[in-house]
N, C-alpha and C positions, 0 to 999 in steps of 0.2 A: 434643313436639308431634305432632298429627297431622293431612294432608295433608286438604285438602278433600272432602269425601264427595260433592261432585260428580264429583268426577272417579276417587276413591280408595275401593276398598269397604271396607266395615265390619266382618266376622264374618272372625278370620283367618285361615281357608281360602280365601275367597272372596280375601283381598288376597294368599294366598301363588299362588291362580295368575295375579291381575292382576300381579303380581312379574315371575314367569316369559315371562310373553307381553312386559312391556315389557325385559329383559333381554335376550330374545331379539332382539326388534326396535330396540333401541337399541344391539346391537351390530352391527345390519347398517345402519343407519343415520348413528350417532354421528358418525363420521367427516366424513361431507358435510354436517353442520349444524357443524363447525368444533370437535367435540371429540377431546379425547386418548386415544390407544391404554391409556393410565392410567388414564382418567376412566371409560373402557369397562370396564376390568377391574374398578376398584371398584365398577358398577352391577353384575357379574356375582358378584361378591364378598359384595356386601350381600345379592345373590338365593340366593345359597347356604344365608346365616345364617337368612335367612327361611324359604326350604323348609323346614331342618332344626327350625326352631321349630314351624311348624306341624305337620308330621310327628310331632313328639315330644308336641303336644298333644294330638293323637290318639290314639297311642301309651302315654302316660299317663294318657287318659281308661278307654281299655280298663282297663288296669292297675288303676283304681280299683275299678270295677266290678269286675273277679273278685274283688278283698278283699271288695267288700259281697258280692259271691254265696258267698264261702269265709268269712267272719265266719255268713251265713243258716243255712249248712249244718249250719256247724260246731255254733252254737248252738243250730238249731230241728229239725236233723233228729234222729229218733228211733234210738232206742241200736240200735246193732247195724247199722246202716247204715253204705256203704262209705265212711272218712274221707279227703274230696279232700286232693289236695296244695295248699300254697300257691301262689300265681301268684309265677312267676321274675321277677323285678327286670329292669324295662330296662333295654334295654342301650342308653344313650345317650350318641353322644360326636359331639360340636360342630364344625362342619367347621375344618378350619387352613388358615391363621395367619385366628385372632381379628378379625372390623374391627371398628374406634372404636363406641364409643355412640353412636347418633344416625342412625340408618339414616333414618327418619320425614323427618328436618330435610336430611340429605345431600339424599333423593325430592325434597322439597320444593323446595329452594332448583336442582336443577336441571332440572324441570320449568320453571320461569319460566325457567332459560336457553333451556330449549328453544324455548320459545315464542316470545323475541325473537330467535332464530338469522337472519341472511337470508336461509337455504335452506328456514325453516319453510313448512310446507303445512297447510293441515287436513288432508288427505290421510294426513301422515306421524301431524299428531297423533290423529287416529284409529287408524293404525297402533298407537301405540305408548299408546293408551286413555288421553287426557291432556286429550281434552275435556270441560270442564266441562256437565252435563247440566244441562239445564233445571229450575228448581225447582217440582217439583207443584204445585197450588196445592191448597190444602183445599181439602176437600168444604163444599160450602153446609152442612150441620149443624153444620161446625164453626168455621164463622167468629166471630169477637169483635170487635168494634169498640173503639176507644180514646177515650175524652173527655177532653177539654181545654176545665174551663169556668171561668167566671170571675164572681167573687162579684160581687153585685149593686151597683151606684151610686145605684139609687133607683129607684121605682117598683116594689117588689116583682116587679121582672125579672131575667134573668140571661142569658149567649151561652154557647151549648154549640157546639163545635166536635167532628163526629165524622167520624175513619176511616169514610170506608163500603164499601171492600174489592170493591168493583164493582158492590155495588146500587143499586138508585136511589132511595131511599128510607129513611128512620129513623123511630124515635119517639121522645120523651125522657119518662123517666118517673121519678117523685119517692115517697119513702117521708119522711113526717113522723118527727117523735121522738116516742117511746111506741108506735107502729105498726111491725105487720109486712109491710102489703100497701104494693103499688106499685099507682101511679095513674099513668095515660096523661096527660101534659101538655100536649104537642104533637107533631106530625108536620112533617117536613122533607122537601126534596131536593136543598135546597145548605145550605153552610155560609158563614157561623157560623147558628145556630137561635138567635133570639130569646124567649124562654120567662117566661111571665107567669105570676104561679103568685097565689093568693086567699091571704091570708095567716088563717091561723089567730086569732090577733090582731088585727085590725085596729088600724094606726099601730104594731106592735111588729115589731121584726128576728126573724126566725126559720131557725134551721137545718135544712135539708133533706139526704135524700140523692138523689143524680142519675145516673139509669144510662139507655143507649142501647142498642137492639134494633135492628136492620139490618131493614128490609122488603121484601116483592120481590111484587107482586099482591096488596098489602094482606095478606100472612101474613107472621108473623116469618119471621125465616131466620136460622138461628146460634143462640148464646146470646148472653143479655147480657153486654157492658159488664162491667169491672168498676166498683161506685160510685165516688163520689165527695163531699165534704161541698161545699155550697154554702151560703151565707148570705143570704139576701135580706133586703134593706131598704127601708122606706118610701120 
């Protein structure tokens, strides 16, 4: 598993030194939120195997690259040029004694202890970067809206119910069968959207497809919806 990306970073250098900052500060801590001088050692423990991972992925990243630059050489450069040496093997050896599998799920499961301690502060949990960050919210370009509509009962109508993700306005708009263009059907600004549609047939059931655009000053905003089949009937 791994830890919430609200609160846990992503790229693992970035988590090998949120590691180290919470290792540091949850060994000056630990103790007055009601943990063990043990508990302390295996968060220092685990921060150990982490360094040494991220360290080595760098470490081995170089590594790679001198082979693609000494494979470039070897192969493209012209005769008589000086033949590099190979890149020396790292030298990698894994801090001791080994801890358990499961470093990610250990964080994890004692972050929530921390949180319910009854010494916890925000204070500390900022301390120790365990606040969950707030979720950006998309940019206006790329919002989608969700439909939830519902086949007709009669009257060549149907109710579209749309996410509208904070706008204050929708359209709903239909593509027949055999056709590739969408047609504007109706305009909303609560839900459910009652949507009357001329049936191609007149007195005959016809399947449509039904997608929603979010509006904001009469212009779209986002992309569509994705469709949906709807059936209308007499």
């Amino acid at each position: 598993m791994i830890p919430s990306h609200t609160w846990f970073a992503r790229p693992l250098q970035e988590r090998a030194a949120w590691f180290e900052n919470f290792a540091l500060q949850f060994g000056a801590v630990g103790l007055s939120l009601g943990f063990t001088a043990g508990e302390i050692t295996g968060v220092q423990n685990d921060n150990e195997t982490v360094q040494f991972l991220a360290a080595a992925a760098t470490e081995l990243d170089a590594f790679v690259e001198a082979v693609r630059q000494f494979r470039i050489i070897i192969t493209e450069g012209a005769i008589g040029e000086p033949t590099p040496a190979f890149p020396a093997n790292p030298a990698l050896v894994p801090p001791a004694p080994a801890v358990a599998t499961g470093i990610f799920e250990r964080l994890d499961d004692l972050v929530k202890r921390i949180r319910v301690a009854p010494a916890y502060t925000k204070e500390i949990g900022a301390l120790l970067g365990i606040i969950p960050a707030a979720k950006p919210s998309a940019p206006e370009q790329e919002l989608k809206p969700v439909i939830k509509a519902s086949d007709s009962t009669g009257g060549f109508s149907f109710s579209v119910d749309v996410t509208r993700l904070g706008m204050p306005a929708y359209k709903i708009q239909i593509q027949r069968q055999g056709s590739s263009t969408w047609q504007d059907a109706a305009f909303a600004t609560t839900n459910p959207c009652n949507v009357v549609v001329t049936p191609t047939s007149p007195g005959q059931p016809e399947r449509i497809l039904v997608r929603a655009i979010l509006m904001k000053n009469n212009e779209q905003v986002g992309v569509p919806s994705d469709p949906t089949y709807v059936t209308i009937n007499p």
